[in-house]
C-alpha positions in Angstrom: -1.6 -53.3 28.5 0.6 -56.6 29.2 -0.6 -59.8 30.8 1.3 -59.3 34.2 4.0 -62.1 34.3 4.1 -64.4 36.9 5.3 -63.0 40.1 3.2 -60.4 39.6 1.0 -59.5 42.9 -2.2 -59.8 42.2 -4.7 -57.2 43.1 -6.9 -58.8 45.7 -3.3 -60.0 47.6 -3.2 -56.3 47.7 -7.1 -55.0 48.8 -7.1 -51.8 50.8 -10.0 -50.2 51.8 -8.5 -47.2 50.1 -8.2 -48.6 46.6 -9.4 -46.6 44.3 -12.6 -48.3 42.3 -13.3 -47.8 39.1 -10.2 -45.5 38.1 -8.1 -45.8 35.3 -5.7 -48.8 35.9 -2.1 -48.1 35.5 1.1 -50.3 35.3 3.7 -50.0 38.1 7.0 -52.2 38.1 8.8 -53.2 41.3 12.3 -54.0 40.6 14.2 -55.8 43.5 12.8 -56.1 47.2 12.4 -59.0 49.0 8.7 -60.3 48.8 7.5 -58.9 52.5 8.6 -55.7 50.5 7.3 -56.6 47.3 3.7 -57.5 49.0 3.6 -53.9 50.9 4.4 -51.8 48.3 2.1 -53.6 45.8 -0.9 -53.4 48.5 0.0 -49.9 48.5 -0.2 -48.8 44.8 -2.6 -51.1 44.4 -5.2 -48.8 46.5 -3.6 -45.8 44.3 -5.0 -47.4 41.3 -1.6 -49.1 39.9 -1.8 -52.9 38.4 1.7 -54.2 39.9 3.9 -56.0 38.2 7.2 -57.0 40.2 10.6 -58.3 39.3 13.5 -60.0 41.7 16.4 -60.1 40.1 18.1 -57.2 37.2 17.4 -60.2 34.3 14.0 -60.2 35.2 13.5 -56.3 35.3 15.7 -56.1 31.7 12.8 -58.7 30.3 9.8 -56.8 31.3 10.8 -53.3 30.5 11.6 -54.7 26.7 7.8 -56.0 26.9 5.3 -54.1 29.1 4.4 -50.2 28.9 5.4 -49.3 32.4 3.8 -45.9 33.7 5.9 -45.7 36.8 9.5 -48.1 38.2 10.1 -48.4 41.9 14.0 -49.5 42.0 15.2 -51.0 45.1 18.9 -49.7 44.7 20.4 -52.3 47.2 19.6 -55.3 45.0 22.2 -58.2 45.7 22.8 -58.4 41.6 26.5 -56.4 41.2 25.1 -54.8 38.0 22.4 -53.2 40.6 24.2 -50.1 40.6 23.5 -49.5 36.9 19.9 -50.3 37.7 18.8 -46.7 36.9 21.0 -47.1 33.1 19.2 -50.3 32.4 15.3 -48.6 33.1 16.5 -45.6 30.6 17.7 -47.9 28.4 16.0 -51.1 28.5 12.5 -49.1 28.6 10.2 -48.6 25.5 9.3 -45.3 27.8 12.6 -43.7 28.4 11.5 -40.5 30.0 9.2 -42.8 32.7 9.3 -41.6 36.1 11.7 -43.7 37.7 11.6 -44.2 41.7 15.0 -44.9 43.2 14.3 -46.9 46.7 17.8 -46.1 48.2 18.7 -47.3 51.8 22.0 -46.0 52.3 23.6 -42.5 51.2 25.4 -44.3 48.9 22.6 -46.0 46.9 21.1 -42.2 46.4 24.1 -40.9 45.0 24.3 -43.4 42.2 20.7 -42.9 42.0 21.5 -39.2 41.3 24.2 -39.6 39.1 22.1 -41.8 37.0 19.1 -39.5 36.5 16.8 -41.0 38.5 13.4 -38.8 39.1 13.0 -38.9 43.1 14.6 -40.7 45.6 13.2 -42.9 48.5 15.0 -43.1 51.5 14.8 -46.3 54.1 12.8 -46.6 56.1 10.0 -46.8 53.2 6.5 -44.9 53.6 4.9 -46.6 51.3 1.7 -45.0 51.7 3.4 -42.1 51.2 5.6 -43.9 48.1 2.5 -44.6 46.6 0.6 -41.1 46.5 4.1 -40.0 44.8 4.0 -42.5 42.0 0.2 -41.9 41.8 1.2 -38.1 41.6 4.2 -38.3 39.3 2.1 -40.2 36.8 -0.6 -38.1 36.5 2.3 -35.2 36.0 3.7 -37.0 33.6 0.2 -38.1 31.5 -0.5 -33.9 32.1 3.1 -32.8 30.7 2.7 -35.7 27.8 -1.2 -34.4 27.5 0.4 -30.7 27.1 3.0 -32.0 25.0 0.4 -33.3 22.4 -2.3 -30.1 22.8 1.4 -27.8 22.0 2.0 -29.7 18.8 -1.9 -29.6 17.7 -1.8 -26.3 18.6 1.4 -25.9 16.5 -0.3 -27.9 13.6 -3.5 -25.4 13.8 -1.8 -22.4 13.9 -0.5 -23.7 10.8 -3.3 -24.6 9.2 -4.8 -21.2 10.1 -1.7 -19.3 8.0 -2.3 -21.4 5.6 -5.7 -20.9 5.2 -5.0 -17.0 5.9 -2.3 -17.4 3.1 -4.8 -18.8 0.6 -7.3 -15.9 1.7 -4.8 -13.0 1.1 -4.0 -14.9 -2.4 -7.2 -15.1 -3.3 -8.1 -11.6 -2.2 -5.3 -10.3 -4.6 -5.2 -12.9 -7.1 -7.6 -14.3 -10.1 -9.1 -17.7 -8.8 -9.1 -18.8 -12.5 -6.1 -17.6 -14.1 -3.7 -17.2 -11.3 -2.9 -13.8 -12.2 -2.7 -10.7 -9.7 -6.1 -9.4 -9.3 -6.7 -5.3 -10.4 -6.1 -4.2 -6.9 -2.8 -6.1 -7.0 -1.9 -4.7 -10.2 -2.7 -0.9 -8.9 -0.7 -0.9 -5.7 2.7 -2.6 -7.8 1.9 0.1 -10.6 1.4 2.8 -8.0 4.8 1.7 -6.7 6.7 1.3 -10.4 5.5 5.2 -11.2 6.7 6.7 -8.1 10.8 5.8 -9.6 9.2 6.3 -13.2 10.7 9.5 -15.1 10.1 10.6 -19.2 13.8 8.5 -19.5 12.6 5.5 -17.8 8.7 5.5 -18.8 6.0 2.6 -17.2 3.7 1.5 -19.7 0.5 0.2 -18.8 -1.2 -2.0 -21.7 -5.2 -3.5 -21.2 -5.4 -6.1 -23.9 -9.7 -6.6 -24.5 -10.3 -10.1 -26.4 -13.0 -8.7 -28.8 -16.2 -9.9 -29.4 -16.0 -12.7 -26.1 -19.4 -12.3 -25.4 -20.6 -14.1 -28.7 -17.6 -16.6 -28.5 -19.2 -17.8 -24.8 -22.2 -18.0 -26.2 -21.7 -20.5 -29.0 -18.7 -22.4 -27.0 -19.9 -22.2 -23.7 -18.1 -21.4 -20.1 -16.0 -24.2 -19.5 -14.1 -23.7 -23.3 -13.8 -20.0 -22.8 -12.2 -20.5 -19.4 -9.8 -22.4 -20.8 -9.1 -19.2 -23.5 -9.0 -17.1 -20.6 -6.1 -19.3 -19.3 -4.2 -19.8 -22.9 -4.2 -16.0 -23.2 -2.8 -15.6 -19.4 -0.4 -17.9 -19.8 0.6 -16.3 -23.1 1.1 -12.9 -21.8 3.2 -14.4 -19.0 5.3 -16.1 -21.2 5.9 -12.9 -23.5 7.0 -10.9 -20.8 9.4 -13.6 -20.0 10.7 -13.8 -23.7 13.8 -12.6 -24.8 11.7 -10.2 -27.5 10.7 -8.2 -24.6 13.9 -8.6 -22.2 15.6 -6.8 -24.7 13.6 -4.0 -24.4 14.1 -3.3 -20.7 17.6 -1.9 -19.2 18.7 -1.9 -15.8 16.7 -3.0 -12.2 13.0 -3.5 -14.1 9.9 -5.7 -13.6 7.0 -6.9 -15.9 3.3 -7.7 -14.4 0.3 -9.2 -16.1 -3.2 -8.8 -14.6 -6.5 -9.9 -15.3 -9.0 -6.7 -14.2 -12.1 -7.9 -16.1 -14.2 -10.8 -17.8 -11.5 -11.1 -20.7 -9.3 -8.1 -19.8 -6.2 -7.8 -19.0 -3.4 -5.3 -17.9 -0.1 -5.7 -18.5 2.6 -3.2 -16.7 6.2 -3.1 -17.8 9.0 -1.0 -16.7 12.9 -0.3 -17.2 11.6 1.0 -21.1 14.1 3.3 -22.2 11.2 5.4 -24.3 8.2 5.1 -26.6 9.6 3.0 -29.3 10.4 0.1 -26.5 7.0 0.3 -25.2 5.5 -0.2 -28.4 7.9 -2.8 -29.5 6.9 -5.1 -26.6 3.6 -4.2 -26.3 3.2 -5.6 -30.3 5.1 -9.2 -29.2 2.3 -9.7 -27.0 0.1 -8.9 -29.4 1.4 -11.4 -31.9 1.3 -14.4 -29.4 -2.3 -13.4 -28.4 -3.0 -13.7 -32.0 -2.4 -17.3 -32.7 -5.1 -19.8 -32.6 -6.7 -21.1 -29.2 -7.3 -24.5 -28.7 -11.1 -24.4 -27.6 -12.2 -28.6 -27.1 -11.6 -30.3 -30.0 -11.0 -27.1 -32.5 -9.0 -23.9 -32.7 -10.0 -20.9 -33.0 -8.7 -17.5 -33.7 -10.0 -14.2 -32.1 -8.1 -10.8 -32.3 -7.6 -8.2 -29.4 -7.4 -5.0 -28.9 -4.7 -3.0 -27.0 -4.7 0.2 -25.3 -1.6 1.5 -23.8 -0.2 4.5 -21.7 2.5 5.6 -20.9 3.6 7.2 -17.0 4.8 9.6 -15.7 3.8 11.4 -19.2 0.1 10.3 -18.8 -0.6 9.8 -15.5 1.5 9.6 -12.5 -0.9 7.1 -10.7 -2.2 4.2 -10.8 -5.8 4.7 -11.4 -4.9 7.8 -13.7 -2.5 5.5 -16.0 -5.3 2.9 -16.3 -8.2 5.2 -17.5 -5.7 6.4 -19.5 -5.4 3.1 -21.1 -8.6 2.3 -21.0 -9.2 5.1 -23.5 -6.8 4.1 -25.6 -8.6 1.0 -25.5 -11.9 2.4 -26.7 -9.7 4.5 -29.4 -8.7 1.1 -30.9 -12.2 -0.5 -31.0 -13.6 2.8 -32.5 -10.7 3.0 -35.2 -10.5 -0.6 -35.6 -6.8 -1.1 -35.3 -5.4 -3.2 -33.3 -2.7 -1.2 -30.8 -3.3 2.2 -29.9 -1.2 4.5 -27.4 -3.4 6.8 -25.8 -2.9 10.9 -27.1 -2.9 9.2 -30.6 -0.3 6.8 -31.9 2.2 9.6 -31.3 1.9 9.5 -27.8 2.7 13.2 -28.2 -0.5 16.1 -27.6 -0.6 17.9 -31.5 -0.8 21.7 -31.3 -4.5 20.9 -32.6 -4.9 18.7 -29.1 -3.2 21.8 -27.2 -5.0 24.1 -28.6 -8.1 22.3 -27.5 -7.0 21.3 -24.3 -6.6 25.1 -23.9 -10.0 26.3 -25.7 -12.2 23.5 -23.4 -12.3 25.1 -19.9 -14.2 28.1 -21.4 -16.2 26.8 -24.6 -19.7 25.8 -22.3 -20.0 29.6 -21.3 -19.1 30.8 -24.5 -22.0 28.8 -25.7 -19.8 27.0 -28.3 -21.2 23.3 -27.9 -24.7 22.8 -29.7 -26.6 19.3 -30.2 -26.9 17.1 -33.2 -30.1 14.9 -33.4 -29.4 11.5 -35.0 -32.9 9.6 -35.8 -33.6 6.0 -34.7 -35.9 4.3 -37.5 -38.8 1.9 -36.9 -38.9 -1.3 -39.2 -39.8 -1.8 -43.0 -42.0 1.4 -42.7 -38.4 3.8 -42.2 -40.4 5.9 -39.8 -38.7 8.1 -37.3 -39.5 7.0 -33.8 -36.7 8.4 -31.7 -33.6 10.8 -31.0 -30.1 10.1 -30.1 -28.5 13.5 -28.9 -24.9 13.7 -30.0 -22.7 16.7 -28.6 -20.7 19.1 -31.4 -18.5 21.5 -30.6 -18.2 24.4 -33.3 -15.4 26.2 -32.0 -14.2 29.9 -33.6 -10.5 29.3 -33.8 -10.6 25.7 -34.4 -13.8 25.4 -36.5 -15.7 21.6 -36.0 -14.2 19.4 -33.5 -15.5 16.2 -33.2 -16.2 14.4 -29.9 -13.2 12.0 -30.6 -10.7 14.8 -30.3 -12.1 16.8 -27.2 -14.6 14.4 -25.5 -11.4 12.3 -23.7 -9.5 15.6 -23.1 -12.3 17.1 -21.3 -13.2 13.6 -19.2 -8.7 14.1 -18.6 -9.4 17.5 -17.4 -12.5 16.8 -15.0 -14.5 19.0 -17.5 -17.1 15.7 -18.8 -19.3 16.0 -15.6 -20.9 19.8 -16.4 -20.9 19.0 -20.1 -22.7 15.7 -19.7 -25.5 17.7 -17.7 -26.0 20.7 -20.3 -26.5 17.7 -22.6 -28.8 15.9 -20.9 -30.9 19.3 -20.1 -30.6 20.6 -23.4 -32.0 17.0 -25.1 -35.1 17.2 -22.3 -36.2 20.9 -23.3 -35.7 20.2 -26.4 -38.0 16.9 -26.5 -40.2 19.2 -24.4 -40.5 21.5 -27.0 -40.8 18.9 -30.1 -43.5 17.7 -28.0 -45.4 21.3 -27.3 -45.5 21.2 -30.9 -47.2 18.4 -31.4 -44.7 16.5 -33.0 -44.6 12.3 -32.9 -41.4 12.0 -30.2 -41.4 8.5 -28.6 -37.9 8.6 -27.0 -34.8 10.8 -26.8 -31.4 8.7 -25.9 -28.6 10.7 -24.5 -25.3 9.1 -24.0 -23.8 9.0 -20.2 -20.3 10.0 -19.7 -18.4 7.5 -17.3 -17.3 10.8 -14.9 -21.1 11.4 -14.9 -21.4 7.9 -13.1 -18.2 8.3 -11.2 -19.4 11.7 -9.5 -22.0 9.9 -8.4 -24.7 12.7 -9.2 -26.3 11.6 -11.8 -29.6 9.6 -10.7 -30.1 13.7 -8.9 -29.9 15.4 -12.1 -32.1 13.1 -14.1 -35.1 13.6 -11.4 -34.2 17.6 -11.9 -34.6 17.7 -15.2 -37.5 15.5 -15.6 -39.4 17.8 -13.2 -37.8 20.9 -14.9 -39.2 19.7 -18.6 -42.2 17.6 -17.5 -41.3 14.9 -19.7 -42.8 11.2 -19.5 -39.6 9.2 -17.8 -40.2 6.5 -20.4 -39.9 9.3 -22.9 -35.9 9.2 -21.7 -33.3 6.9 -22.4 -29.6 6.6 -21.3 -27.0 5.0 -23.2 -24.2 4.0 -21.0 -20.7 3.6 -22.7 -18.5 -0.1 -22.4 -16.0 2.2 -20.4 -18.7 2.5 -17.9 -18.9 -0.8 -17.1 -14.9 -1.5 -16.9 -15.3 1.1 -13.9 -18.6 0.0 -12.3 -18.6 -0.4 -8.7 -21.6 -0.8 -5.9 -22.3 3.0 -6.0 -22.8 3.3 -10.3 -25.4 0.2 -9.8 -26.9 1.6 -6.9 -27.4 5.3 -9.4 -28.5 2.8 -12.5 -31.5 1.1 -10.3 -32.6 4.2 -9.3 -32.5 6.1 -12.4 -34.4 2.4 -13.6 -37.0 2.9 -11.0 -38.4 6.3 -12.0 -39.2 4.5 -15.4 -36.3 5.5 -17.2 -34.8 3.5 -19.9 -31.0 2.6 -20.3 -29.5 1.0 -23.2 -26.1 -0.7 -23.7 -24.2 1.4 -26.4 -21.5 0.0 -28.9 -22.0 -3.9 -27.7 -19.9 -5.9 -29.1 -16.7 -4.1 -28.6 -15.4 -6.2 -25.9 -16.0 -8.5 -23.3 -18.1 -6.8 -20.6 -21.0 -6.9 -22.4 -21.7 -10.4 -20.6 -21.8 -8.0 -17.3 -24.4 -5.5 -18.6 -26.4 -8.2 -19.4 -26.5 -10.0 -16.2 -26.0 -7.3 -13.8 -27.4 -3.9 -14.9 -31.1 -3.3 -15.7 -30.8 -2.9 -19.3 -33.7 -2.2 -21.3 -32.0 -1.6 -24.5 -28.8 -3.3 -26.8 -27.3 -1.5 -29.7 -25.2 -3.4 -31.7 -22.0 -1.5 -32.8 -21.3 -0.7 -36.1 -18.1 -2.8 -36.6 -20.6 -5.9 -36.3 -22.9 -4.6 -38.8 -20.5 -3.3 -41.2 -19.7 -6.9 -42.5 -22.9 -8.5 -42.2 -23.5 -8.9 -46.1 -20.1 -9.2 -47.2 -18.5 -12.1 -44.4 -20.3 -14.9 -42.9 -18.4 -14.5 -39.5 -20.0 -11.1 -39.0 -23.2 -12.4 -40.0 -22.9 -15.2 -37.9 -21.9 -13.1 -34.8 -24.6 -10.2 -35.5 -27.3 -12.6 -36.0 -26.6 -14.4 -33.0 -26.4 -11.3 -30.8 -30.0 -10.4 -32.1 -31.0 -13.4 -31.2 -30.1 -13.4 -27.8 -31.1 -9.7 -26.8 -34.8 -11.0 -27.9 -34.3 -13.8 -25.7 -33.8 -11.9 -23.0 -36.4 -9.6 -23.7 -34.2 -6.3 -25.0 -35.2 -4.0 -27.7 -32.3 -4.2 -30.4 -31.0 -1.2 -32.2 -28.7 -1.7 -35.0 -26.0 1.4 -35.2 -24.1 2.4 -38.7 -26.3 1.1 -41.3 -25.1 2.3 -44.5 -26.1 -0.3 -47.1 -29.7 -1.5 -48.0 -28.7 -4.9 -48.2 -27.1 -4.6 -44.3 -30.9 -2.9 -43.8 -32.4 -6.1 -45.1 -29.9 -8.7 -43.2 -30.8 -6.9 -39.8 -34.9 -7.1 -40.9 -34.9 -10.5 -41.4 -32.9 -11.4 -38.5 -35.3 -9.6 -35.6 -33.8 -6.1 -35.5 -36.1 -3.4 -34.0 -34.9 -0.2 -34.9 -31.7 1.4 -37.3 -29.2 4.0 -37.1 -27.3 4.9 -39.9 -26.3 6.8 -42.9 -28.3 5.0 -44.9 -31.2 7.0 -43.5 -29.8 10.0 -42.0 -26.8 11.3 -40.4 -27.0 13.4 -37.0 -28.8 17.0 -38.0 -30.0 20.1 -35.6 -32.9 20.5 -34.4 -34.7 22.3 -36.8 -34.2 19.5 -39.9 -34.6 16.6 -36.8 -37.9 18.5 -36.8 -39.1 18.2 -40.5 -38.4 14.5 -40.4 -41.3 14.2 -37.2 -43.0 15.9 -39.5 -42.2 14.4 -43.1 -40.7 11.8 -42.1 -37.4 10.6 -43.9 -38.5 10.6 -48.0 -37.2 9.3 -50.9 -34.1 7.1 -49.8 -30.5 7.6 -50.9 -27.3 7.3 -49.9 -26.0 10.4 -47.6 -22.8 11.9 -49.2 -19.7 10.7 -47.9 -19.1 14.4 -46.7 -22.1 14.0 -44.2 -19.9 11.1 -42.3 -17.1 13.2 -40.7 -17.5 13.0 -37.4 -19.0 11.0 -34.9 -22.3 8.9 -36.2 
C-alpha cells in the first residue's frame, strides 16, 4: 500500500473505542470536505478498519488516484472547484481501480443527480451519518473483495474444468489409441470397421489387411526395445503414408476412408474402403507391402525384415468386425504356413472352389460318420533318435472327397463353429489312445495335442481336460497342449485364466510354430509355457543361410535361458539334425525320421524304435507335418 500523503489523518487523530484491532487495513480516500468533515469521517472509518487518506481540492484527488490503490472514495459533490461536477468521471478515470466503489456525498438534489448520471455506486445525502457512512464503505468493500474473490475462484474454476477435459481428452485418446505409435488402438479399429461394413456391398467391398513383421521376436532380442520401437514407428508411419499415396487413392472411388491400426506387439490392421472389387484390394494392399519392405533405420544401421499379410474381404467374408478380422487373421497364418508374402483369405482367389464347397458341405456330418481318424507324428530324443513322444495330428479321409488335409477343412470348420467338438474328440481320442499304448506296456512319455483357438474361445476347455484325464487315468504330465500363434492374437483375461488352470493340474503347454510372428514375445512373458517348438521355416535354412542360422540358434538359446524344453519341427536334412544338436536342441520332428503314421505303426516304433535312417519319400509329405 502507499505511504499516505500529507494531509492524510492519521489514525490515532481518529481513535474510537470501536476501531476495529488487528483487522486487515484498507485504504479509503476523502475527496473534498472541509477538515471538521474530513476529521469526522476519517475518525469514523478509521474504527471500520480503513487507513484514511484525504484530498481538498480535485488536483489533489487526480494525483492520488494515479498513485495509491484506493479500496473505497468518499466524494463530497459540493466541492468549490467548478470541475467538481465531473468528480465522479475523474475517480473512473483517473483510478488504477476503475470499478472501485465510489461514495457520492451529495448535499443537495442536484449534486445526487450528477452523481447518478455519472455512475456513482451509492449516494450520501446531507446531513452525513458517518457512523452509518462508514459501515457502508466497510460493507461495500468487503462486497467488492467477495465479488472480485468470486471473480477469481470462476476463472480457476474455468481453468480446471479445462484442465479436467483435457486430461479426460488425453484419457479417451489413450483408451482408443496406441501410446507408442499414435495409431487407433484394435477397439478403435473394430467399431470404424463395424461401421464401414454396415454400407459395404460385393460392388463396394471393405478389405481388412493384418500386416505381421515376421520373426520380431529375435530382431528385439539382438537390437533391443528402444531400436525396435523405433521400427514399430517407421512401419506405422509407412502404412500411414501409403494409404495417403496416390498408388492407393486411385484405387478407391466415391465417399471412402482408409484406417491403420496397431492390434498387437508388431501387428497391424489396415481397413480400406470405396474398393470397387478384388483386384483393387489387392493392388493396394501390395503398395503397402512394398514400402514395408524397404530397409529400417535401427541406430546406426539398416535393416531389412519382410512381413506378412493377410487380408479379407467384407461383406463376402464377414459382415462384422470381429468376423472380418479372424478372417484375416487366417489369412495371416495361411501366408506364414505357405511362405508367401500376401494372402487373401479363401485362397488367393478369394472365391470358395467346388473342392472348398463341397467340404464346407461334407463337414457338419463327417464326426458322426466317423470319417476323421488320428495320425501320430513321433518326437525324437537326442543323438540316440529314440522315440519319446506323440504329437496327434487330425486326418480327415472323406468318401467323396478322398484325403483332405487340415489346411483345407480345419479353417472352414473353425468358420462354421464346427472346431470346438472336433478339437474334443481329438483330445479324447489321443488320451485313450496313450491309455492304451500304455496298458501295453509300451515306453510313452508324452502325447501333445494341438488346441484349436475356438476351443479357448468357448471357454471350456480347462473342463474337458480334467474329464478326460479322469476318464483315461493318464499321468497329467503325460499330456501336453500345443497352443497355436492365432491363440495368442485373441487372448484375453478368460484364455489365461483356462491356461493357469489347465497349468495347475500338471499339464504341460507348449508354444507351436514360434517364430512366425511377433507374439511370441507375449507367450513368453505372459503364459505358463513349458515347451517352444521352433517352426520349420526357421529350420529349413539353418545349413544353407547364415541369417536362419543366426536366428534359430539364437532362439535356442534363449528358450534354455528361460528354462523351456526346445523342439525343433520339420527336420528333413541330417546336416539341419546336426546344426540343431550342437546348438542345444532337445527333441526333433521331421521327415527326416518319420512322417505322421496311425496308431498301429506309431506302435512298432515304441517298440523298435525308428531303424535304419533314410530319407521318407517325398510322397509321405503331402499334408500337414
Amino acid at each position: 500500500m502507499a505511504t499516505p500523503a500529507i494531509g492524510s489523518i492519521q489514525s490515532q487523530d481518529a481513535a474510537s473505542p470501536d476501531a476495529k484491532t488487528g483487522s486487515e487495513k484498507r485504504l479509503a480516500l476523502v475527496a473534498g470536505l472541509d477538515a471538521a468533515g474530513r476529521r469526522e469521517a476519517g475518525r469514523w472509518l478509521a474504527s471500520s478498519g480503513f487507513e484514511v487518506v484525504a484530498a481538498e481540492d480535485l488536483a489533489r484527488t487526480s494525483e492520488l488516484l494515479s498513485r495509491i490503490d484506493a479500496n473505497v472514495v468518499l466524494a463530497d459533490m459540493a466541492m468549490r472547484d467548478e470541475a467538481a461536477r465531473n468528480l465522479c468521471q475523474l475517480v473512473r478515470q483517473g483510478s488504477r481501480q476503475a470499478d472501485v466503489p465510489l461514495l457520492a456525498l451529495c448535499s443537495s438534489p442536484r449534486h445526487a443527480g450528477e452523481a447518478v448520471e455519472a455512475g456513482c455506486t451509492e449516494l450520501i445525502e446531507r446531513p452525513f451519518d458517518w457512523r452509518m457512512t462508514a459501515l457502508l464503505a466497510d460493507r461495500m468493500v468487503r462486497l467488492d473483495r467477495t465479488a472480485a474473490a468470486l471473480a477469481d475462484a470462476r476463472v480457476e474454476l474455468e481453468e480446471l474444468r479445462g484442465a479436467l477435459d483435457d486430461a479426460q481428452r488425453e484419457r479417451d485418446w489413450r483408451a482408443h489409441h496406441d501410446a507408442l505409435t499414435g495409431l487407433p488402438g484394435v477397439e478403435r479399429f473394430e467399431l470404424v470397421l463395424d461401421n464401414s461394413l454396415a454400407a459395404a456391398s460385393q460392388a463396394r467391398p471393405v478389405a481388412v489387411a493384418l500386416f505381421k513383421i515376421d520373426h520380431l521376436v529375435l530382431v528385439n532380442s539382438r537390437l533391443g526395445r528402444a531400436l525396435v520401437n523405433s521400427i514399430l514407428q517407421q512401419v506405422a508411419q509407412r502404412l500411414v503414408t501409403g494409404l495417403r499415396s496416390d498408388e492407393v487413392l486411385r484405387c478407391t472411388t466415391g465417399p471412402s476412408m482408409s484406417m491403420a491400426a496397431r492390434v498387437g506387439g508388431g501387428l497391424f490392421a489396415v481397413m480400406l474402403t470405396g474398393l470397387r472389387g478384388f483386384e483393387d484390394a489387392r493392388a493396394s494392399v501390395r503398395v503397402l507391402l512394398d514400402l514395408l519392405a524397404a530397409r529400417y533405420f535401427a541406430g546406426d544401421e539398416q535393416i531389412a525384415l519382410t512381413t506378412s499379410v493377410g487380408v479379407a474381404l467384407g461383406p463376402e467374408d464377414g459382415t462384422c468386425a470381429e468376423a472380418l478380422l479372424h478372417k484375416a487373421e487366417l489369412a495371416v497364418h495361411e501366408a506364414l504356413e505357405s511362405g508367401r508374402g500376401l494372402r487373401f483369405y479363401g485362397q488367393s482367389s478369394h472365391r470358395l472352389t467346388e473342392r472348398s464347397r463341397a467340404i464346407t458341405r461334407l463337414l457338419p456330418t463327417a464326426l458322426e460318420r466317423g470319417d476323421f481318424r488320428l495320425h501320430y507324428q513321433p518326437f525324437v530324443e537326442g543323438d540316440s533318435r529314440s522315440v519319446c513322444a506323440a504329437e496327434a495330428l487330425l486326418r480327415w479321409d472323406c468318401g467323396e472327397l478322398g484325403d483332405v488335409g487340415p489346411a483345407e477343412f480345419v479353417p472352414l470348420a473353425e468358420e462354421a463353429g464346427l472346431m470346438v467338438a472336433i478339437g474334443s474328440w481329438v483330445l479324447a481320442t489321443a488320451c485313450r489312445q496313450a491309455r492304451a499304448w500304455l496298458d501295453e506296456g509300451l515306453p510313452l512319455r508324452r502325447i501333445a495335442v494341438n488346441v484349436s483357438l475356438c476351443q479357448l474361445v468357448r471357454g471350456e476347455l480347462a473342463e474337458l481336460v480334467r474329464d478326460c484325464l479322469e476318464e483315461t487315468g493318464i499321468t497329467p504330465s503325460l499330456l501336453e497342449l500345443e497352443l497355436s500363434e492365432r491363440g495368442v492374437l485373441r487372448s484375453d483375461p478368460e484364455i489365461l485364466r483356462q491356461l493357469h488352470a489347465i497349468r495347475e493340474m500338471g499339464v504341460r503347454l507348449a508354444i507351436d510354430d514360434f517364430g512366425t510372428g511377433n507374439s511370441a514375445v507375449v507367450y513368453l512373458k505372459n503364459f505358463p509355457i513349458d515347451v517352444l517348438k521352433i517352426d520349420r521355416s526357421l529350420v529349413s535354412g539353418v545349413s544353407s543361410s547364415p541369417e536362419d542360422a543366426a536366428i534359430t540358434s539364437a532362439t535356442i538359446a534363449m528358450a534354455r535361458q528361460l528354462g523351456l524344453r526346445v523342439v525343433a519341427e520339420g527336420v528333413e536334412q541330417q546336416e539341419q539334425m546336426d546344426f540343431l544338436s550342437r546348438h542345444g536342441c532337445s527333441e526333433y520332428q521331421g521327415f527326416l525320421f518319420s512322417p505322421a503314421v496311425p496308431a498301429e505303426a506309431f506302435a512298432e516304433l515304441l517298440r523298435n524304435g525308428l531303424g535304419p535312417q533314410s530319407r521318407q519319400s517325398p510322397s509321405l509329405k503331402s499334408g500337414n507335418r
